[in-house]
C-alpha positions in Angstrom: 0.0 0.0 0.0 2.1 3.3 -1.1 0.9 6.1 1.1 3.1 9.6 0.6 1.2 11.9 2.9 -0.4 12.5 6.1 -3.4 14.7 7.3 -2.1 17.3 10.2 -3.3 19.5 12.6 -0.3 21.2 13.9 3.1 22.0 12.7 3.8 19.1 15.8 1.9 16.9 13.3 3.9 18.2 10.8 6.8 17.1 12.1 5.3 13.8 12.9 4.1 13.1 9.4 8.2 14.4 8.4 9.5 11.8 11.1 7.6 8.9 8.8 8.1 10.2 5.4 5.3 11.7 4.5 4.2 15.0 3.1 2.3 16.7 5.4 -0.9 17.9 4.5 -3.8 20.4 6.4 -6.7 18.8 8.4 -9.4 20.4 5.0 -7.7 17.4 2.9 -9.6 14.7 4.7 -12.4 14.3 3.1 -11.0 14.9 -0.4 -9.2 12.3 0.2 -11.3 9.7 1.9 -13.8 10.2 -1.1 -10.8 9.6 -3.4 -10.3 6.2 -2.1 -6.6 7.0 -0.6 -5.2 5.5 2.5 -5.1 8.0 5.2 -3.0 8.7 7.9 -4.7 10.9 10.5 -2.4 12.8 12.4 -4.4 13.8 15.3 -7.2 12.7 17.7 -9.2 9.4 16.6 -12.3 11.7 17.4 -11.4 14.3 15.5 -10.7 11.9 12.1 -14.0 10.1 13.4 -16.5 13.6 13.2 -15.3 14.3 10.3 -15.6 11.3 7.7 -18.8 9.8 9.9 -21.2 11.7 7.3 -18.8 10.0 4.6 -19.4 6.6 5.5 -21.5 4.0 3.6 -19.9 1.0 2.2 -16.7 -0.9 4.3 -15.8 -2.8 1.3 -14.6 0.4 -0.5 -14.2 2.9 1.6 -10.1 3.7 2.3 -8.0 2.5 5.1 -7.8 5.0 8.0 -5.1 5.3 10.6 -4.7 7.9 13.5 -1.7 8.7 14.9 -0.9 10.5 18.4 1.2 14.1 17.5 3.9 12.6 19.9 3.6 9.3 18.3 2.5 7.4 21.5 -0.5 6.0 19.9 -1.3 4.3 16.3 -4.9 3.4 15.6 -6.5 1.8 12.8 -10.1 3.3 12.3 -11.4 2.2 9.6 -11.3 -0.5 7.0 -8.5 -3.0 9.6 -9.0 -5.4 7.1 -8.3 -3.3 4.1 -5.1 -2.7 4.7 -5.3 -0.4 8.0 -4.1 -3.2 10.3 -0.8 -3.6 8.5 0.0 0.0 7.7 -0.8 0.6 11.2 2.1 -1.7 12.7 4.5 -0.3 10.1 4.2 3.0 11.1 4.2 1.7 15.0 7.3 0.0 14.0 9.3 3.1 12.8 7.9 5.0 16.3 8.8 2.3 18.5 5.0 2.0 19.9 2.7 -0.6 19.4 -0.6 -0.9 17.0 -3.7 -0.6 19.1 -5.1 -3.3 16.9 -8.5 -4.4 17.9 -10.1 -6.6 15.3 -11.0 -10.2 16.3 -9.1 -12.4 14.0 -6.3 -10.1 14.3 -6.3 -9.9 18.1 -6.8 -14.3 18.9 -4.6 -15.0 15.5 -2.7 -12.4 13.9 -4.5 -13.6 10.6 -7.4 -12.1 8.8 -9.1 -14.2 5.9 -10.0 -10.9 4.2 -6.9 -8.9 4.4 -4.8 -11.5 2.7 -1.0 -11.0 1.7 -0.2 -8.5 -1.4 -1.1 -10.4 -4.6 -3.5 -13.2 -2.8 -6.7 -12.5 -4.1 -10.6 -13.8 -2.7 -12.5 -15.0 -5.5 -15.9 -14.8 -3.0 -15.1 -12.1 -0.3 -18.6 -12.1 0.8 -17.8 -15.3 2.4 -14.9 -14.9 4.2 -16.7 -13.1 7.2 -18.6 -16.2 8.0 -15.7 -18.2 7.6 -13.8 -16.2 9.8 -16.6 -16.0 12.7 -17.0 -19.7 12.5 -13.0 -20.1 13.7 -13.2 -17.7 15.9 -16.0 -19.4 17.9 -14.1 -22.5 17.8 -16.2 -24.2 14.9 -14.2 -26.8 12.6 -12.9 -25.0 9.2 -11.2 -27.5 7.0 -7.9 -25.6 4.8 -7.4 -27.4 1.5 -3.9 -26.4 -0.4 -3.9 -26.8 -4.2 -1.3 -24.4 -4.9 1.0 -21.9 -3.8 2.2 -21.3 -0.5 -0.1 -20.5 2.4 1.9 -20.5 5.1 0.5 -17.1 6.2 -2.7 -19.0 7.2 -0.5 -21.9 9.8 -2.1 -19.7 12.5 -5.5 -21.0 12.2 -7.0 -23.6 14.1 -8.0 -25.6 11.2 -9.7 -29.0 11.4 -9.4 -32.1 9.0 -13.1 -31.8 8.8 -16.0 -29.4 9.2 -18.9 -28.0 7.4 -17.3 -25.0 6.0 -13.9 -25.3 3.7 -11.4 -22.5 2.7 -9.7 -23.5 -0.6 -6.3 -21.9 -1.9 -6.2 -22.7 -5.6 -5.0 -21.0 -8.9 -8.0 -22.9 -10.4 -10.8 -21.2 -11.7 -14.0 -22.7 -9.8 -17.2 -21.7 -8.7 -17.1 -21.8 -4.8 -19.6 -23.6 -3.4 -22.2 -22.4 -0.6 -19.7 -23.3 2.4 -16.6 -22.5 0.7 -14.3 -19.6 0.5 -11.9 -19.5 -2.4 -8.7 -17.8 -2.0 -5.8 -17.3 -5.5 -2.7 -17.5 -4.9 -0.1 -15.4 -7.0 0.8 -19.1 -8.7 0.8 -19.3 -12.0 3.9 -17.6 -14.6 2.8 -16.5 -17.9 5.5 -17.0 -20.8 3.6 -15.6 -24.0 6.3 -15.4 -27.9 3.8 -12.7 -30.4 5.6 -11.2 -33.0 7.0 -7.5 -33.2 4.7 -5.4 -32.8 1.5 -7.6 -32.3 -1.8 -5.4 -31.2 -2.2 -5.7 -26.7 -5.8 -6.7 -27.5 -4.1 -9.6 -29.3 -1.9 -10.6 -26.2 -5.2 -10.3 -23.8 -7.6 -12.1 -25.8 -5.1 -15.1 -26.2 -3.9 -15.2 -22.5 -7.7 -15.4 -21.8 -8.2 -18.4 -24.3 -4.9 -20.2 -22.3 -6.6 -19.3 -19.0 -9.9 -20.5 -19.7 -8.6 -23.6 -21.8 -6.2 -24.6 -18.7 -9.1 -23.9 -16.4 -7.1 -21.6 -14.5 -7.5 -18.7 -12.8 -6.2 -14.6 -13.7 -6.2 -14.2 -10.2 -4.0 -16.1 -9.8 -1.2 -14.8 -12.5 1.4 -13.6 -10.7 3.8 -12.4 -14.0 
């Protein structure tokens, strides 16, 4: 997640957001930027962050990760969107202040692990399901993990069970989950295409579709 600048109240802020990195910028380019989809970093009180975008909010599942940080850098908070990428940018910018992320999301607080805030380049082919998924483990329910490809060693921290109504699947296939099923693509699969000089990039898509769909495989899942 590239973030370059950070929303400030003070020139203490300002210093903050210099400390980190980033471009400081005044407390009026919140909103802006929330409604442009960016990752924030809130340099000032959680409240404060929290007034403001509250009238902005209406859908989780693309609305921007939002983090607050203290003006002395005592305190990192992830807001909004934890499992969008606010969890992890969070402890990276606890890391370079020597603090830790006040982290409070379930799956993140019992396991470290969130099913829908996978590693770059993993990709969920039904997000919708990953919630119940990730409930079920949490309340101690058997989740059966089937590996097909790649490596999912990121998901060793969850109490799996050999068997159990619900499944999550990691595969570069391309399939049609099923009801109890969540599907996660791993960045598996290399693509080697030979065109000739100066062959059309409509030409190059509509052929590495054909391969994909002929190989039952999955774009997702395309990794280079």
């Amino acid at each position: 997640m590239a973030v370059t600048v950070a929303v400030v109240l003070s020139e203490r802020g300002a210093g903050l957001a210099e400390r980190l990195g980033l471009e400081a910028l005044p407390l009026e380019g919140l909103e802006s930027r929330f409604r442009a989809g960016e990752p924030i970093v809130a340099v000032m009180a959680a409240g404060i962050a929290v007034r403001r975008l509250a009238p902005l909010l209406a859908d989780k599942r693309e609305e921007p990760p939002v983090v607050a940080v203290a003006e002395d850098g005592s305190a990192v908070v992830p807001l909004l969107g934890g499992h969008r990428g606010a969890n992890r940018l969070a402890r990276r910018i606890a890391r370079t202040l020597g603090v830790r992320a006040a982290v409070t999301t379930a799956s993140d607080v019992l396991f470290g692990v969130a099913l829908d805030d996978p590693p770059p380049g993993w990709t969920l082919a039904n997000p919708e399901t990953a919630k119940p998924v990730m409930a079920a483990l949490i309340a101690g329910e058997p989740v059966r993990l089937e590996v097909e490809a790649g490596d999912a060693g990121w998901l060793a921290p969850l109490p799996w069970s050999e068997e159990g109504r619900l499944a999550v699947r990691v595969t570069d296939r391309s399939l049609s989950p099923g009801r109890d099923e969540l599907i996660l693509h791993p960045p598996s699969l290399i693509l080697g295409v030979g065109l000739e000089r100066g062959a059309p990039a409509e030409l190059l898509s509509d052929h590495v579709s054909r391969t994909l769909v002929s190989e039952g495989r999955a774009r997702a899942s395309l990794a280079a």
